[in-house]
C-alpha positions as CSV (number, residue, x, y, z in Angstrom):
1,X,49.0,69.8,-49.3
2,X,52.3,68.6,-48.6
3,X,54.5,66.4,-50.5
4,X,54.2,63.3,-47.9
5,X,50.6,63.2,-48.5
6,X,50.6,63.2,-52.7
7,X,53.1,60.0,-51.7
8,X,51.3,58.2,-49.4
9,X,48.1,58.4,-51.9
10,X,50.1,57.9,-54.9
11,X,51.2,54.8,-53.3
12,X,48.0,54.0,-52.1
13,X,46.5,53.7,-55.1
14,X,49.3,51.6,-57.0
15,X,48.2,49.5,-54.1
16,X,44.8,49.7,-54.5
17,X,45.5,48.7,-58.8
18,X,47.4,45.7,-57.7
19,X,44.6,44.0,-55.2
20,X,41.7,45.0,-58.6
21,X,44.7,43.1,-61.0
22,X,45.0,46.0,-62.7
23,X,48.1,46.4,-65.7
24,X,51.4,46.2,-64.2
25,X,52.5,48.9,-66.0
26,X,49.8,51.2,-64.9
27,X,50.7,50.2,-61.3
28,X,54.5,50.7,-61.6
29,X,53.8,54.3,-62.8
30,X,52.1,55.1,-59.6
31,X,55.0,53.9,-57.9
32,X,57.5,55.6,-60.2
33,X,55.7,58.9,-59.9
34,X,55.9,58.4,-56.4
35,X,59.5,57.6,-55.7
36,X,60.0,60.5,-58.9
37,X,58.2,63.1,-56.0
38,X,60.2,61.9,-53.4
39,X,63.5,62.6,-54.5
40,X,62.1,66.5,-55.4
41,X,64.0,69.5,-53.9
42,X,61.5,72.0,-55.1
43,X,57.8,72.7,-53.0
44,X,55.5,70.6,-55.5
45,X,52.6,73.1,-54.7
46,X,55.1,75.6,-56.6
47,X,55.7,73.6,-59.1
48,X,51.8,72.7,-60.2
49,X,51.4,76.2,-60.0
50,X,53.7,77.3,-62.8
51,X,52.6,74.1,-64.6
52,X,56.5,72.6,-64.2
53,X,55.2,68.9,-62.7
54,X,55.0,67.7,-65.9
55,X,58.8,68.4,-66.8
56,X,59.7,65.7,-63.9
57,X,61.4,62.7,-64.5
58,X,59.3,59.8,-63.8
59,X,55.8,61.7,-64.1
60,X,53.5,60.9,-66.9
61,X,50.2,63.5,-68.5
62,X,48.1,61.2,-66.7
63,X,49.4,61.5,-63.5
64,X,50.9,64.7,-63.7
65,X,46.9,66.2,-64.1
66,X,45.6,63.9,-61.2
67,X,48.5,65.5,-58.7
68,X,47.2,69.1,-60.2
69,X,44.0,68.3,-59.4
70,X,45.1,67.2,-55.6
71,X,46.8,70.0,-55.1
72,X,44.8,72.3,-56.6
73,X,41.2,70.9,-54.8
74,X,42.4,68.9,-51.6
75,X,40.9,65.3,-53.5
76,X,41.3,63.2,-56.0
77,X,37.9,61.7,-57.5
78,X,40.0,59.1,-59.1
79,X,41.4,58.1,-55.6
80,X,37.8,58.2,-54.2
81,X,36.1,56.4,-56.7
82,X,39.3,53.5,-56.7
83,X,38.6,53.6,-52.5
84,X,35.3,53.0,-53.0
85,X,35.7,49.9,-55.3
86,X,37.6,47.6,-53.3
87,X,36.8,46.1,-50.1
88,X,38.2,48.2,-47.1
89,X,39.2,44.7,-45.4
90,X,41.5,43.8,-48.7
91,X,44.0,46.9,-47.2
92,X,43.4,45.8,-43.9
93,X,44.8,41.9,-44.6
94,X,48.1,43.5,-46.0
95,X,49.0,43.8,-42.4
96,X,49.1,40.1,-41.9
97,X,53.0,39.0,-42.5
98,X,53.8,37.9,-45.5
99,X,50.1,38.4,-47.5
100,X,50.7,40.4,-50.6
101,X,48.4,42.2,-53.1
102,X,48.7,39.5,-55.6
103,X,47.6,36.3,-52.7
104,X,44.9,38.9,-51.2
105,X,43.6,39.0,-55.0
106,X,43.1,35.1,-55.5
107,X,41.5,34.8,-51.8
108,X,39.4,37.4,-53.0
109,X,38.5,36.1,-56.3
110,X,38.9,32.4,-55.5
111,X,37.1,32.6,-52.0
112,X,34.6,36.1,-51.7
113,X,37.2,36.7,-48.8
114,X,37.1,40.6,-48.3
115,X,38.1,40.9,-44.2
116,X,40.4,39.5,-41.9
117,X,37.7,37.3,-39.8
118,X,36.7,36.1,-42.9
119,X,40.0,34.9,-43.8
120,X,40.9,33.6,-40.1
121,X,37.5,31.9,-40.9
122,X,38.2,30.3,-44.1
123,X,41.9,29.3,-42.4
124,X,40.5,27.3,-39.9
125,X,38.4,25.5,-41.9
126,X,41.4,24.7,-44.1
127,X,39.5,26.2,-47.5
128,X,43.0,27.9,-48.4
129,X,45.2,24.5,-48.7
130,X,43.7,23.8,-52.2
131,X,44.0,27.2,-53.8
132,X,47.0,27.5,-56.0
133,X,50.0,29.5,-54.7
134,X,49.0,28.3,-51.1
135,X,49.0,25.4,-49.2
136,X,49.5,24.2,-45.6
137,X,52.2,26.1,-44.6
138,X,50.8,29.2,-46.6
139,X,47.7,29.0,-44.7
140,X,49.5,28.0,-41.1
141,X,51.3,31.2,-41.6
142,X,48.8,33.2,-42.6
143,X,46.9,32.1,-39.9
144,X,50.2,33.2,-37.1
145,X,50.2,36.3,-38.9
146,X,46.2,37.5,-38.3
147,X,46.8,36.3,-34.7
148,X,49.6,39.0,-34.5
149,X,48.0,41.5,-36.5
150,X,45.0,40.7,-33.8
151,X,47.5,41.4,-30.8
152,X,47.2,45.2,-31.8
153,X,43.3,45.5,-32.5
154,X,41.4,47.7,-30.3
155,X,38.5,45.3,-29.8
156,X,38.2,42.4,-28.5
157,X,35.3,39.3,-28.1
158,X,33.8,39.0,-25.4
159,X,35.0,35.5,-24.6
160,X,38.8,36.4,-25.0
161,X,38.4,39.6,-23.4
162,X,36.6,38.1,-20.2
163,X,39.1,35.1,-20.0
164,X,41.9,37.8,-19.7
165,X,40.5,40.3,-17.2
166,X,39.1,36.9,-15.3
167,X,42.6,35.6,-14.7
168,X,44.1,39.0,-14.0
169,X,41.4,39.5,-11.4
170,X,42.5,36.8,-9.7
171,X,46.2,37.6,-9.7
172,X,45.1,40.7,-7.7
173,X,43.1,38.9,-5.5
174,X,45.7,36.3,-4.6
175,X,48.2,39.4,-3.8
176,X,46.5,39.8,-0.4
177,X,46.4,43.3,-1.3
178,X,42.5,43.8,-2.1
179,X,39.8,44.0,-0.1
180,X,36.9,44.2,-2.7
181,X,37.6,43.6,-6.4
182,X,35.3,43.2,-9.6
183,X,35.7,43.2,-13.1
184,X,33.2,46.6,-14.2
185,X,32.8,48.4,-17.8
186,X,31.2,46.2,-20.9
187,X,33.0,42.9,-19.7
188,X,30.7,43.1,-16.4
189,X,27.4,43.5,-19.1
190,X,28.5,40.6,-21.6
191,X,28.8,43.0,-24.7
192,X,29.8,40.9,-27.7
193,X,32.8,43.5,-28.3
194,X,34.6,44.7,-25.7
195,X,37.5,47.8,-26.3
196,X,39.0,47.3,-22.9
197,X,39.3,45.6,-19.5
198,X,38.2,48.0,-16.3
199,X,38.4,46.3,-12.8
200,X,38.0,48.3,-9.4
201,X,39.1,47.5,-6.2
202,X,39.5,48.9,-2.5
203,X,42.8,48.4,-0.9
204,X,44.7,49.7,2.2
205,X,47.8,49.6,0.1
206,X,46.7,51.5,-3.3
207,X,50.6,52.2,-3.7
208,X,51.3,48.7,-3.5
209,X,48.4,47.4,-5.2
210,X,49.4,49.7,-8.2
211,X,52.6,48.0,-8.0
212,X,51.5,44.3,-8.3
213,X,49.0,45.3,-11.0
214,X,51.8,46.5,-13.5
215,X,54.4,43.7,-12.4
216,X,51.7,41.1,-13.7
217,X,53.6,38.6,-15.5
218,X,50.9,39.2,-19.0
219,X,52.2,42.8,-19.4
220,X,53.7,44.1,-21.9
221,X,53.6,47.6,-21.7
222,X,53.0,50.1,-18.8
223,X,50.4,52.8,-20.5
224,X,50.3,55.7,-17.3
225,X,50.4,54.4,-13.3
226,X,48.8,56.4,-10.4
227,X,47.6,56.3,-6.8
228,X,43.8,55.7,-8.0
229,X,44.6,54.9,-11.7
230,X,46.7,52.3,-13.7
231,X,46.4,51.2,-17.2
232,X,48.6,48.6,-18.9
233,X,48.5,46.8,-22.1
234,X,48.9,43.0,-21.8
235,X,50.3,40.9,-24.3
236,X,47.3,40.3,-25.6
237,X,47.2,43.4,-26.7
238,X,43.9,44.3,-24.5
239,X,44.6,47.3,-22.1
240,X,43.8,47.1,-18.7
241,X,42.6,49.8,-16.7
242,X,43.1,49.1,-12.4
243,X,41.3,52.2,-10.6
244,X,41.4,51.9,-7.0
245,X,38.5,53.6,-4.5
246,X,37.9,54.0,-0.7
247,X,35.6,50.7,0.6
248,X,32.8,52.9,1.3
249,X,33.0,54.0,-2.5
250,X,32.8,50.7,-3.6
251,X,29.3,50.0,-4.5
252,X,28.8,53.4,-6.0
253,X,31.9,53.5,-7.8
254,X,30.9,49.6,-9.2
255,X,27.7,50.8,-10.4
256,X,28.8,53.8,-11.8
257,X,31.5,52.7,-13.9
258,X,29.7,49.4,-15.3
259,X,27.9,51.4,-17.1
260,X,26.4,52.4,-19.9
261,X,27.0,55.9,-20.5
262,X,22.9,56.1,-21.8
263,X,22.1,54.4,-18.4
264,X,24.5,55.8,-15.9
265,X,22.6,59.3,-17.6
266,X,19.1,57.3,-16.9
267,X,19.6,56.8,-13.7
268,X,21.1,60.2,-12.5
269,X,17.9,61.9,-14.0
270,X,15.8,59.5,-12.3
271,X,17.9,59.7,-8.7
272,X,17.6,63.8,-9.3
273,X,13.0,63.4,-9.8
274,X,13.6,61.9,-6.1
275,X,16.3,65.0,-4.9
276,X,18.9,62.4,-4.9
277,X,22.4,63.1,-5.9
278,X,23.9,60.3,-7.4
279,X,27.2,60.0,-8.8
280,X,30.7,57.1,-8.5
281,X,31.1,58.7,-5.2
282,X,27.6,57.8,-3.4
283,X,23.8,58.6,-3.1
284,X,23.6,62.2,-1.6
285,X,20.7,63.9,0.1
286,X,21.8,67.4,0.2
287,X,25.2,66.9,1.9
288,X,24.4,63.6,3.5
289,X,25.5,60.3,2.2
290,X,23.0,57.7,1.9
291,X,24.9,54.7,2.5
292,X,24.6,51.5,0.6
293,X,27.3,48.5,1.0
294,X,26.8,46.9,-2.4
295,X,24.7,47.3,-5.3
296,X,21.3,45.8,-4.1
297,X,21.2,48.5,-1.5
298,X,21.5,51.1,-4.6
299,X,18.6,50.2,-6.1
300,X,16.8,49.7,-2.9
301,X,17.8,53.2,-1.8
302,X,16.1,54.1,-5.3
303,X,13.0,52.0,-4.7
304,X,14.3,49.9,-7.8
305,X,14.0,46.0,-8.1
306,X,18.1,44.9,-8.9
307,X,19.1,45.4,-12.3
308,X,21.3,42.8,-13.4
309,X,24.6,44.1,-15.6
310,X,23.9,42.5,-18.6
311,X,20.9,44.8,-19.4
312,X,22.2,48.3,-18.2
313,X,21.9,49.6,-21.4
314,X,18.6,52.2,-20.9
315,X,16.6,50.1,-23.2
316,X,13.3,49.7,-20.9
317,X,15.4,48.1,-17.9
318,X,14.7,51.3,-15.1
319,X,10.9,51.2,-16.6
320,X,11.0,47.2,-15.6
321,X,12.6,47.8,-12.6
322,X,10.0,50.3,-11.2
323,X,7.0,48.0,-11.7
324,X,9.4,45.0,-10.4
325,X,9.1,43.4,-13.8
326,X,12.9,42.9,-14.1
327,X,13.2,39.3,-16.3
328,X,15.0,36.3,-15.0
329,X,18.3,36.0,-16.8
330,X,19.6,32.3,-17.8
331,X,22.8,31.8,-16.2
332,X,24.9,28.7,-17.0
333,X,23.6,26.6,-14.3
334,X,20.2,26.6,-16.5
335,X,22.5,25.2,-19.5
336,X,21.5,21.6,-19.3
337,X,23.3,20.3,-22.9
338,X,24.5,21.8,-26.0
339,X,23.5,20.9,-29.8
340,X,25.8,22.5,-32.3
341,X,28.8,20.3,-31.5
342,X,31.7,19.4,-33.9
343,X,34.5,17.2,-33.7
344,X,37.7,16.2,-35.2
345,X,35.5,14.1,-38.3
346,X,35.0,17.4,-39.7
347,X,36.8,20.1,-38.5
348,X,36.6,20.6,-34.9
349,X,39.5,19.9,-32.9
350,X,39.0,17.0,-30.2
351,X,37.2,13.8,-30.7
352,X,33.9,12.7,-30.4
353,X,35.1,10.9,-26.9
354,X,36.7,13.8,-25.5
355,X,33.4,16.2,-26.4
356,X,31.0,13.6,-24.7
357,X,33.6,13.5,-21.7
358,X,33.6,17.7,-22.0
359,X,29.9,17.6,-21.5
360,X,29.8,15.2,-19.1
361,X,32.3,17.4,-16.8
362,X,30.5,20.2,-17.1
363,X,26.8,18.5,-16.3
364,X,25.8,18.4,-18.9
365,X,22.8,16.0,-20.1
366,X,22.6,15.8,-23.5
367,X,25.0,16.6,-26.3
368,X,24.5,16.7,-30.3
369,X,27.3,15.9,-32.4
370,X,26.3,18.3,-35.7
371,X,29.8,17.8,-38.0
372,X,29.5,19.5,-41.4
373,X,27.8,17.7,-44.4
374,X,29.3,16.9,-47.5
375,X,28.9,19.7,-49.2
376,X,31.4,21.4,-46.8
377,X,34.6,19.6,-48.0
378,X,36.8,22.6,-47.3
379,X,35.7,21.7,-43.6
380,X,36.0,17.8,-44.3
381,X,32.4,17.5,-44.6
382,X,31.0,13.6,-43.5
383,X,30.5,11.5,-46.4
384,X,27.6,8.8,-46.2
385,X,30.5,6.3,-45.1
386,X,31.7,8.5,-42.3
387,X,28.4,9.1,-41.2
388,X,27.5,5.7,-40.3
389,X,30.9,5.4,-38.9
390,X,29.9,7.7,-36.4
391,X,26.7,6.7,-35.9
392,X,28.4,3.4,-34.5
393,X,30.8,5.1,-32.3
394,X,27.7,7.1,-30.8
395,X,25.9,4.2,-30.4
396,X,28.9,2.4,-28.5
397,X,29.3,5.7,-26.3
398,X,25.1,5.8,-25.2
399,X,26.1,2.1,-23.8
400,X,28.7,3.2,-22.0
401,X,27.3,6.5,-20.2
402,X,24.2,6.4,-18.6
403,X,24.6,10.0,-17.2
404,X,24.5,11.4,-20.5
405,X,22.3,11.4,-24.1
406,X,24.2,11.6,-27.6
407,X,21.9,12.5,-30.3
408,X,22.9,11.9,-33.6
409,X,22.8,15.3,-35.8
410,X,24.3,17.1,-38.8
411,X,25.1,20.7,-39.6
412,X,23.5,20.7,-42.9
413,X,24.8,22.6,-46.0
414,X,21.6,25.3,-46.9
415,X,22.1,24.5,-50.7
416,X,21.8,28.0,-53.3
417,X,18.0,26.5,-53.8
418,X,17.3,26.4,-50.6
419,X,17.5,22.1,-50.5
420,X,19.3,20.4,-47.5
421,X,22.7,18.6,-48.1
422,X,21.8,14.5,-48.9
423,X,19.1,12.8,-49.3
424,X,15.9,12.1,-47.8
425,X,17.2,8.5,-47.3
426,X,19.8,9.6,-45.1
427,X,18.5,12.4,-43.5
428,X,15.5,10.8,-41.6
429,X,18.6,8.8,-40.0
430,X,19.4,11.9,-37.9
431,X,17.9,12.5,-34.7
432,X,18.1,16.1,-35.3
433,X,19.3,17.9,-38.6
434,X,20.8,21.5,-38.4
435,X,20.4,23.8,-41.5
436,X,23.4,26.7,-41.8
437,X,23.7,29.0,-44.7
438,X,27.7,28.2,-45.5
439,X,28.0,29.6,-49.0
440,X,26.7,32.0,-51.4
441,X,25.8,34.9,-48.9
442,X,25.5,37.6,-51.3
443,X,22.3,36.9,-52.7
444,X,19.4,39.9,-52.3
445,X,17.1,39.8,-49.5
446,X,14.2,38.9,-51.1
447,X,16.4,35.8,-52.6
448,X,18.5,34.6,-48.9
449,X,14.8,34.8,-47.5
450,X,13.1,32.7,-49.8
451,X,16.5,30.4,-49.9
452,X,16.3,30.0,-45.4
453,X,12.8,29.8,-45.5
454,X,12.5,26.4,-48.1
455,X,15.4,25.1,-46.0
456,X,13.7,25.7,-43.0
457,X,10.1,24.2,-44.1
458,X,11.9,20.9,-44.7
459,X,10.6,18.4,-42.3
460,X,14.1,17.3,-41.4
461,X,15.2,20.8,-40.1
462,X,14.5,21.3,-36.4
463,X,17.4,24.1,-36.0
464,X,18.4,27.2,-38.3
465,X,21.8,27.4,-37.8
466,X,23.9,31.2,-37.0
467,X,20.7,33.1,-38.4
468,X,22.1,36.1,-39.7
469,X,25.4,34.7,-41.1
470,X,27.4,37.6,-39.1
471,X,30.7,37.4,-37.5
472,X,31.6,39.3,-34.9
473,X,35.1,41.6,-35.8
474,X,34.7,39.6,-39.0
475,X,32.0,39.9,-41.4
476,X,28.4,41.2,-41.3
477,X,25.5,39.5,-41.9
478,X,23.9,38.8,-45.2
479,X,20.5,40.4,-46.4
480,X,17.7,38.8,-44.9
481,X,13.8,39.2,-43.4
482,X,14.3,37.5,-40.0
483,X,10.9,38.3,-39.2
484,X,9.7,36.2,-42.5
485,X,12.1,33.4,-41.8
């Protein structure tokens, strides 16, 4: 073991001792020992070996017998067991700029924040003004600082991910360059995390095309660039990937490299039962292309029913698609309103006007206004006062829009004992309550089961809110029979 890695550990752990509050003298021996190895002339394997560690400056019995036993073993079960104790996500937030051990500590202690979504989370709904040592400028840093430390994550959501490869798609279509063009890989089947952005097109110019695709004004670094292959990394931090086939190709290559891997597989086996080839070049009979223009003709060719993206995944879809049982997906047009709405009385960002107008633009027919109850203060929860406030301002918005119906909800707290936020009084004054499990998530299963399961028996409850409490790139969800609930 080299001397590098005995510093990066013995670093690591004075690291790992500050985020658990650990002595500060304990802590700066770590560091001492550290810097004490780092300034060594002599090979430290050599000098466990004849027992001479222990003579440096700087290195205590303690530590002097853990370096023996890294060197002498390749571990540390101290180092392991220290690991092991503390969050992983409390290392990761040391990235953020300007979050140190001793701030992770109290968001930790003070908030059960253990990952970066969590605290990103906990940011937006302004829970970190009120601790001490923080405050709105504390937190509106903080908050700048994940979004960089985001910038250089290798996945993505969905919804940012799509909105990026969407525009760039259509910077490459308006260069008059493209003659087919699509967005493929796990953006094309709606995967909730997404690593990367693939789009295909056919060109005459694939020189050319290559050329507009890494002068796109988002770029911010050029990762390789070929003839049939380009990838770039925007400044989102996303990487793009531009690969460029012949128009006859097309359809093949589309299907091919949507994916999945598990399904691509499926399908191949299934093409070779029929003595089909089939790869991202084309459907082969012996040496004879079958041609197909697009991807209907695929499946046709393979006397499939059209397998949508979003369920190429090998999960009973080819089956389906056999006996022409493929399921109607909903789209968007089939979204006719939406009821978990917020707005800027708690802590969404746009009024209730400018929601009802959002909904309104987009068709919708109905819209629920849901702001966080009282018991949510670190999200401005509503207050009796503010609730009949609102009431009135829905009321006066139903009269004015006859194309449109405001219902009047509430995202309801799910209290420890399984009771909703307010009373009975007030909650039969709701048109519709929602119940959402904001708090106290690490209860055992049998406990969060019993806890949703009260809250969802209430007669005021028509909607259990986020179900499983997960995040996505954030937090997982907490312990709980959803088959019970």
């Amino acid at each position: 073991m080299d001397k590098k890695t005995v510093i990066n550990i013995l670093n690591e752990i004075g690291l790992l001792l500050e985020l658990k509050g650990e002595n500060p003298f304990k802590i700066r021996a770590y560091y001492n020992a550290a810097r004490a190895i780092e300034t060594l002339d002599e090979d430290i394997e050599i000098l466990v070996k004849n027992n001479k560690l222990k003579e440096v400056k700087g290195i205590g019995e303690a530590i002097n017998k853990k370096i023996t036993e890294l060197i002498t073993t390749g571990r540390l079960e101290y180092y392991e067991n220290l690991k092991t104790s503390i969050p992983e996500g409390l290392v990761e937030m040391l990235k953020i700029p300007g979050l140190g051990p001793k701030k992770i500590k109290t968001l930790w202690d003070k908030l059960d924040i253990k990952t970066v979504g969590e605290l990103e989370y906990a940011c937006l709904e302004n829970r970190l003004v009120e601790l001490p040592g923080f405050g709105e400028k504390t937190q509106k840093k903080i908050l700048e600082g994940i979004k960089f430390v985001k910038r250089f994550s290798n996945q993505h959501l969905f919804s940012e991910a799509y909105s990026e490869a969407n525009l760039l798609k259509q910077y490459l279509l308006k260069t008059g360059l493209v003659i087919r063009c699509e967005i493929a890989g796990s953006i094309r089947r709606k995967k909730e995390i997404v690593k990367d952005i693939d789009i295909l097109a056919t060109t005459n110019n694939p020189q050319k095309l290559m050329e507009s695709f890494v002068e796109y004004d988002k770029t911010r670094d050029v990762i390789v660039k070929g003839d049939t292959k380009t990838s770039i990394t925007l400044e989102s931090g996303i990487n793009a990937d531009l690969r460029v086939v012949k128009d006859e190709e097309y359809p093949y290559a589309l299907h091919h490299f949507t994916g999945s891997k598990e399904y691509n597989t499926a399908m191949r086996h299934r093409a070779k039962r029929m003595g089909i080839k089939m790869n991202e070049y084309g459907l082969f009979k012996g040496d004879a292309l079958i041609k197909c223009y697009d991807e209907e003709e695929i499946f046709r060719k393979l006397n499939l029913s059209y397998i949508p993206p979003e369920i190429r995944e090998n999960m009973g879809e080819i089956e389906a698609a056999e006996k022409g049982e493929i399921p109607v997906l909903v789209e968007q047009k089939d979204i006719k309103g939406v009821f978990h709405v917020h707005t800027n009385y708690s802590d969404g960002a746009n009024t209730l006007t400018e929601m009802v107008n959002g909904a309104r633009e987009l068709g919708y027919k109905y819209i629920g206004i849901t702001d966080h109850s009282k018991s949510a203060r670190y999200a401005h929860g509503l207050n009796e006062e503010d609730i009949l406030r609102q009431f009135d301002e829905i009321d006066r918005l139903n009269e004015k829009y006859s194309d449109i119906k405001i219902l009047k909800g509430i995202e309801s707290d799910i209290l420890k004992d399984g009771s909703l936020d307010y009373e009975e009084d007030l909650l039969k004054k709701f048109d519709f309550v929602i119940a959402s499990v904001h708090s106290n998530f690490k209860m055992s299963k049998e406990e969060m089961t019993e806890r949703i399961i009260k809250a969802v028996k209430s007669k005021y409850t028509k909607i259990l809110g986020h179900v499983t409490g997960r995040l996505l790139l954030s937090r997982d969800g907490y312990d709980l029979d959803v088959y019970r609930v």
